[in-house]
C-alpha positions in Angstrom: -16.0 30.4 10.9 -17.7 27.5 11.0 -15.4 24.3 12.4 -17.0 21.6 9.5 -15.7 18.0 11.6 -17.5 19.9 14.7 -20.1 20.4 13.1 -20.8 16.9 11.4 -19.9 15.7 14.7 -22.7 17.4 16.6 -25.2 16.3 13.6 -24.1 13.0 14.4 -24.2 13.1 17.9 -28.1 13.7 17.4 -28.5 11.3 14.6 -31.5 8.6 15.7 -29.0 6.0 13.4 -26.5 4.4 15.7 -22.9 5.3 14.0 -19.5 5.0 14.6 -16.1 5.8 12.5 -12.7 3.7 12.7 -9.7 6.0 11.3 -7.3 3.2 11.0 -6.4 0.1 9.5 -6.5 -1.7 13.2 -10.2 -0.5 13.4 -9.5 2.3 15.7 -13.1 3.1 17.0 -12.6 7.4 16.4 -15.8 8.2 17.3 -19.7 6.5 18.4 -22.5 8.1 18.4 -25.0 7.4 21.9 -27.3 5.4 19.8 -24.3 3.3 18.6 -22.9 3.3 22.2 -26.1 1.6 23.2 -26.6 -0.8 21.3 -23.2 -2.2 22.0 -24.1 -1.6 25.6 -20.7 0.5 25.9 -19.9 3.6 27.3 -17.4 6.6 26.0 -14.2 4.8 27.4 -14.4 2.6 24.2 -13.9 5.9 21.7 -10.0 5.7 21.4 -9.2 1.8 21.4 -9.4 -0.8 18.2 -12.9 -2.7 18.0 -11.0 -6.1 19.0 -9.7 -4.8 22.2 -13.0 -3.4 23.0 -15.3 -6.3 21.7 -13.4 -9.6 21.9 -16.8 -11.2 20.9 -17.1 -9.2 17.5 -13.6 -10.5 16.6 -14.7 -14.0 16.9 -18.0 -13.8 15.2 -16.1 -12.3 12.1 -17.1 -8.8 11.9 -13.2 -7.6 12.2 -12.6 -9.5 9.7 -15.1 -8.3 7.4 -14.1 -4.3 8.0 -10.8 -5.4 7.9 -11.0 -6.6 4.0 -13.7 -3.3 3.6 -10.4 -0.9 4.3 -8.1 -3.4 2.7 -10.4 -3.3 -0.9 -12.6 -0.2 -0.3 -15.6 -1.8 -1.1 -18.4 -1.3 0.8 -20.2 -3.9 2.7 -23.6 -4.2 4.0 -25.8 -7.0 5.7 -28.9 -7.5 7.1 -30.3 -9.6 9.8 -27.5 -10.4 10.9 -26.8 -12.0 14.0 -24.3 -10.7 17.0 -23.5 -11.6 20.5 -23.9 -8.5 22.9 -22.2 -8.9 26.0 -23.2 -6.9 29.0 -21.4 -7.7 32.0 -21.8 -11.4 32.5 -25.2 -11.1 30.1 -24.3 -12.6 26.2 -27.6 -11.1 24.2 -28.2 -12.6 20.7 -29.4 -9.6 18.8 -29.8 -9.3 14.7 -28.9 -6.2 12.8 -28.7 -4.6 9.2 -25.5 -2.7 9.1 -23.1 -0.7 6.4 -19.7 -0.6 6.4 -19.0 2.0 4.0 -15.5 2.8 2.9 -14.4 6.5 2.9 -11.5 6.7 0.1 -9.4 9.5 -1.0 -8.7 10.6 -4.8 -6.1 8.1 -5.3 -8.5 4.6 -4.0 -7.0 4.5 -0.8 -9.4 4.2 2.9 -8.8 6.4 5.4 -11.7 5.5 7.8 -14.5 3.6 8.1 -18.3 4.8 8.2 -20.3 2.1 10.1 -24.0 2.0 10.4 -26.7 0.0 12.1 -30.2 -0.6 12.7 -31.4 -3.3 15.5 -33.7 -5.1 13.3 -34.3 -8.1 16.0 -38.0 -8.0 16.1 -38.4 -7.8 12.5 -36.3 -10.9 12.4 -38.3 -12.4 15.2 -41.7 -12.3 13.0 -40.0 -13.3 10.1 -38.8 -16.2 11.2 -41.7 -17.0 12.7 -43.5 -16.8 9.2 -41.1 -19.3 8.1 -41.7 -21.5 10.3 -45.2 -21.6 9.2 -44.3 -22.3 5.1 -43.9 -25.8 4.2 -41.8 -27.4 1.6 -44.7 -26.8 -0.8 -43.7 -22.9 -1.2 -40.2 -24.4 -2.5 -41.6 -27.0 -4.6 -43.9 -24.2 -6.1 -40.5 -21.5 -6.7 -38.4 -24.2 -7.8 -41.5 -25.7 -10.7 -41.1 -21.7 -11.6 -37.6 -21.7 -12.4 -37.5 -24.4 -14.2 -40.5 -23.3 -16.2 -38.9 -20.6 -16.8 -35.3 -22.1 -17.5 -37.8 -24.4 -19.9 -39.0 -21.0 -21.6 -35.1 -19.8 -22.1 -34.3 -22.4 -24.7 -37.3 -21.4 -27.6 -34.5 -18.5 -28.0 -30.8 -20.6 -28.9 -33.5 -23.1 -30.5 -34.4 -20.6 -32.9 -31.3 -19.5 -33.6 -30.5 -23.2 -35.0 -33.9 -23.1 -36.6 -33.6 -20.4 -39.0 -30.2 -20.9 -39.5 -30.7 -24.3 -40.3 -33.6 -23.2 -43.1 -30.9 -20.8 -44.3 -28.3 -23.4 -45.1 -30.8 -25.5 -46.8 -32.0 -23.2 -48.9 -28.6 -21.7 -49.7 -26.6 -24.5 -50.3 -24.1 -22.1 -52.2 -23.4 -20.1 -49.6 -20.1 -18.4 -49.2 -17.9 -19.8 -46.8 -17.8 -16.7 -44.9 -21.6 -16.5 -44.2 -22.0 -20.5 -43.8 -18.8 -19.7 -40.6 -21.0 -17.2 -39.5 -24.1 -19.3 -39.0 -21.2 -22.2 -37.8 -20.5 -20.3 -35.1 -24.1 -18.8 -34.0 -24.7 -22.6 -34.1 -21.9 -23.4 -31.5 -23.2 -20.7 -28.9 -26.7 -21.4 -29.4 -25.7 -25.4 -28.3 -23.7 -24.0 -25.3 -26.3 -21.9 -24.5 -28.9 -24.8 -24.3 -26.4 -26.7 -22.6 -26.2 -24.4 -19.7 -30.1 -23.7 -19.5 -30.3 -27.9 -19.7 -27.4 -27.9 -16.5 -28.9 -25.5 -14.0 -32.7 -27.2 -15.2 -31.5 -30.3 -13.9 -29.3 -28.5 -11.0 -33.0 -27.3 -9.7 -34.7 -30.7 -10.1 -32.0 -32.5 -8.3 -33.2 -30.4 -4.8 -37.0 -30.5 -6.0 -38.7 -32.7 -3.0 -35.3 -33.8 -1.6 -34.0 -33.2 1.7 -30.8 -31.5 2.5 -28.5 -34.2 4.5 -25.8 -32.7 6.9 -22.1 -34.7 6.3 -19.3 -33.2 6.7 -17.5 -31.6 3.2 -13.9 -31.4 3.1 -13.8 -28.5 0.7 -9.9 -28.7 0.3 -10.2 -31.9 -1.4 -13.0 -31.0 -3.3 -12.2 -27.6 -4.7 -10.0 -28.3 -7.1 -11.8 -30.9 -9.5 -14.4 -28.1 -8.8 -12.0 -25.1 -9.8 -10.9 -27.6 -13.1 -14.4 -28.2 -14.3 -15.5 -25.0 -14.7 -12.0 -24.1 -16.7 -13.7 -27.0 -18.8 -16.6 -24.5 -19.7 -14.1 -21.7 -20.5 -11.0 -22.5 -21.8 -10.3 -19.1 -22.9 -10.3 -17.6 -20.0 -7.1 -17.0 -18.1 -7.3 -16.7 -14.2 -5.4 -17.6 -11.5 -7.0 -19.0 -8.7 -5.9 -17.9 -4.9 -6.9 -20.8 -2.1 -6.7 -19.8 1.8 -7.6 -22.0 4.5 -10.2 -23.8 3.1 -12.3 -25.6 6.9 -14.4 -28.1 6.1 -18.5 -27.4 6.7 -21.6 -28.9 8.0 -24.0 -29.2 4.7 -25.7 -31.2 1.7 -22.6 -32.7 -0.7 -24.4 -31.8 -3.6 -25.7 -28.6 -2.7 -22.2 -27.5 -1.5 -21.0 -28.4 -5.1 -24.0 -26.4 -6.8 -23.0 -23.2 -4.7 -19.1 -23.3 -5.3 -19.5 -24.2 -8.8 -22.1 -21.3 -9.6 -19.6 -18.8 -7.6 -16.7 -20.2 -9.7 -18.1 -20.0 -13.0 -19.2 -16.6 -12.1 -15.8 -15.4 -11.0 -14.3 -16.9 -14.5 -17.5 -15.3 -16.5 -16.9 -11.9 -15.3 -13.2 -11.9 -14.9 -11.5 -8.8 -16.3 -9.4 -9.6 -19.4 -6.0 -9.4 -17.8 -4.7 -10.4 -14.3 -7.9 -11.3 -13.2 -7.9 -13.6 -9.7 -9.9 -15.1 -7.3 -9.1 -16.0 -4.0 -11.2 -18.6 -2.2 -10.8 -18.6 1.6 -12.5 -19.7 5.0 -12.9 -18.5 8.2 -13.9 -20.3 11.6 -16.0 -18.1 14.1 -18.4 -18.9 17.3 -21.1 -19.5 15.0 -20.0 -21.4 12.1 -17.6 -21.2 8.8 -17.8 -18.2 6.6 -16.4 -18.8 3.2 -14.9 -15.6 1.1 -15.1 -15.7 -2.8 -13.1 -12.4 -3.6 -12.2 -11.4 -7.2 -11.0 -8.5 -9.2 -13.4 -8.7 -12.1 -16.2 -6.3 -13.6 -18.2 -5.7 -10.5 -21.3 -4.6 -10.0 -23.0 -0.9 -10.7 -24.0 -0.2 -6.6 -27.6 0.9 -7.7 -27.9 -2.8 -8.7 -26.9 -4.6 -5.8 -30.1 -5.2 -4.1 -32.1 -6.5 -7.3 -29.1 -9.0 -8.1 -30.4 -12.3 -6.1 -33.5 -11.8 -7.9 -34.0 -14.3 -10.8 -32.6 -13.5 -14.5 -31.2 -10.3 -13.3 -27.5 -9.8 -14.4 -25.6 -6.1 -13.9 -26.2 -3.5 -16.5 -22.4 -4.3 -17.2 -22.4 -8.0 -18.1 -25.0 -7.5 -21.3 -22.4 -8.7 -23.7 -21.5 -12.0 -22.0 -23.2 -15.1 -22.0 -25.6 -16.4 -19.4 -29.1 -16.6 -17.8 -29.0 -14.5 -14.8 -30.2 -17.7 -12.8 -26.7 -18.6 -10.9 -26.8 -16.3 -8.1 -30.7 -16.8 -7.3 -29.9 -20.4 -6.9 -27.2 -20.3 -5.0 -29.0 -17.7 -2.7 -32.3 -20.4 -2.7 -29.6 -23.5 -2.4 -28.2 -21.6 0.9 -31.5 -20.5 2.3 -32.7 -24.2 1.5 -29.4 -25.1 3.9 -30.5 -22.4 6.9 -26.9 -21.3 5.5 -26.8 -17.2 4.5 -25.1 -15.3 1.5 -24.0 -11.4 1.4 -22.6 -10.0 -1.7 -20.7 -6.7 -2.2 -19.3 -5.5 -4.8 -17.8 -2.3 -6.6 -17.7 -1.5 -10.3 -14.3 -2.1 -11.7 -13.0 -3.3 -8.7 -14.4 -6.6 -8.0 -17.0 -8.3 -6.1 -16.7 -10.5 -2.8 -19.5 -12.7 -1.8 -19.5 -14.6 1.8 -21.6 -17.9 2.6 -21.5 -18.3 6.5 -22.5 -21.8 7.2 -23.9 -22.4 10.8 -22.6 -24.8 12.8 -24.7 -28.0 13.2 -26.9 -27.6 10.2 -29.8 -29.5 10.6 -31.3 -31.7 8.2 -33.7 -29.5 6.7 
């Protein structure tokens, strides 16, 4: 009879993908394959202790942190080109990887390990970068004209919604009071609609040809005018909001405020219709400050995950509420803009977490 853990084991053990499991909420490492074992430049006497005993370093770049929350929520995470500090002996090796985090959960929701994956993507990183540094602020001038061209294009739609309705009326000036409240209220979300197209227009023209100035931004005394101005924009909408430690980052004032108030109106947009949250929090690692927008709202269908920076695309799920599908392709462009990174996961009917890690030092860009 065939012993099945064996023998996904030994498949493992000969897997060219470097892979290890944690069985525990303290990120007990049960098992690392050679390839895995490698590229943390380990040896077997790390399969039995937690990740934070064995790699101090990992702890303090945040990558506990983020497995922690994936057995906490169950959602999967995964990143790519992502930085980590390798130590080897009295060696610390910057390397860049794309990794999975992937949440095994039993029938009821709960996690009872950890499926982690990685690739050592530091050459590909290497030439990337060093095509960036060949791009001027030209190419951004060039995405961001596109944008708003195409934010420009978005309002012939609410525009002719107030058109016709408009010709109705005055040809029907006995119309009954049921139809004219119809057409009353088409109005209303046709002028919101423009409204919001008009906002994120003039939310891309503010960075158009303008540099990105480092100051220091004390979020904590920022957030909540932020938090009450997007309750502005949907007063319906009941959610309570969750704030952590909240550091204060190295960035642009006004690009800062773009990024949080995208994320937050997001958040509120998508919120489930009862107990819906969001808890804002920061963390402080070697590198820089990651901050952690998590919420229990609609989520996001998985299949969709890697198309949802792109512009105008919104999840399959959110076709019956209001909005452009531009927020998240900003804020992505906004953080790139910064030298600042976003990673977004999400699970459908669970919620979505997205994380910004801003650098330390940002330079003026």
């Amino acid at each position: 009879m065939i012993d099945h853990n064996s023998f996904i084991l030994s498949v493992l053990d000969h897997s060219p993908q470097a892979t290890a499991i944690y069985d525990h909420a303290d990120l007990n490492i049960a098992y690392a394959n050679q390839v895995m074992l490698e590229i943390w430049c380990a040896d077997t006497s790390v399969i039995g202790t937690t990740l934070c005993k064995a790699f101090p370093s990992f702890a303090q770049e945040g990558f506990s942190s983020i497995l922690k929350n994936v057995w906490k929520t169950g959602i999967t995470y995964r990143a790519q080109d992502v930085a980590a500090t390798i130590v080897a002996g009295d060696k610390h090796i910057k390397r860049f990887f794309d990794f999975e985090y992937k949440a095994i959960v039993d029938d009821a929701g709960q996690t009872h390990a950890i499926l982690h994956t990685a690739s050592d993507v530091t050459e590909r990183n290497l030439t990337n970068r060093r095509m960036e540094r060949q791009r001027d602020e030209l190419s951004l001038s060039y995405k961001l004209d596109r944008f708003a061209n195409t934010l420009a294009h978005d309002l012939k739609n609410p525009l002719s919604v107030l058109k016709l309705g408009n010709d109705f009326l005055s040809r029907n000036t006995y119309a009954s009071a049921d139809v004219t409240q119809r057409w009353y209220k088409n109005f209303a979300e046709s002028i919101q609609n423009i409204e919001s197209i008009i906002n994120q227009t003039l939310q891309l023209n503010e960075v158009r040809g303008v540099k990105n100035i480092a100051a220091l931004v004390e979020i904590d005394k920022k957030i909540g005018g932020w938090i009450d101005e997007v309750k502005l924009n949907f007063p319906d909408q009941q959610m309570e909001f969750k704030l952590g430690q909240l550091y204060p980052v190295s960035a642009d004032k006004g690009t800062v405020y773009q990024i949080f108030a995208n994320l937050i109106g997001n958040a509120v947009k998508y919120a489930k219709e009862a107990d819906a949250y969001l808890h804002i929090y920061s963390e402080s690692t070697n590198n820089g400050i990651v901050y952690v927008f998590e919420d229990n709202g609609i989520g996001i269908p998985e299949d969709e995950l890697s198309q949802i920076f792109l512009m105008q695309v919104r999840g399959s799920n959110a076709v019956h509420r209001s909005g452009t599908g531009i927020g998240l392709s900003l804020v992505k462009d906004l953080m790139e803009f910064m030298g600042a990174t976003i990673n977004l996961s999400s699970a459908l009917g669970k919620g979505t977490i997205v994380r910004l890690f801003f650098p330390h030092g940002v330079e003026e860009c």
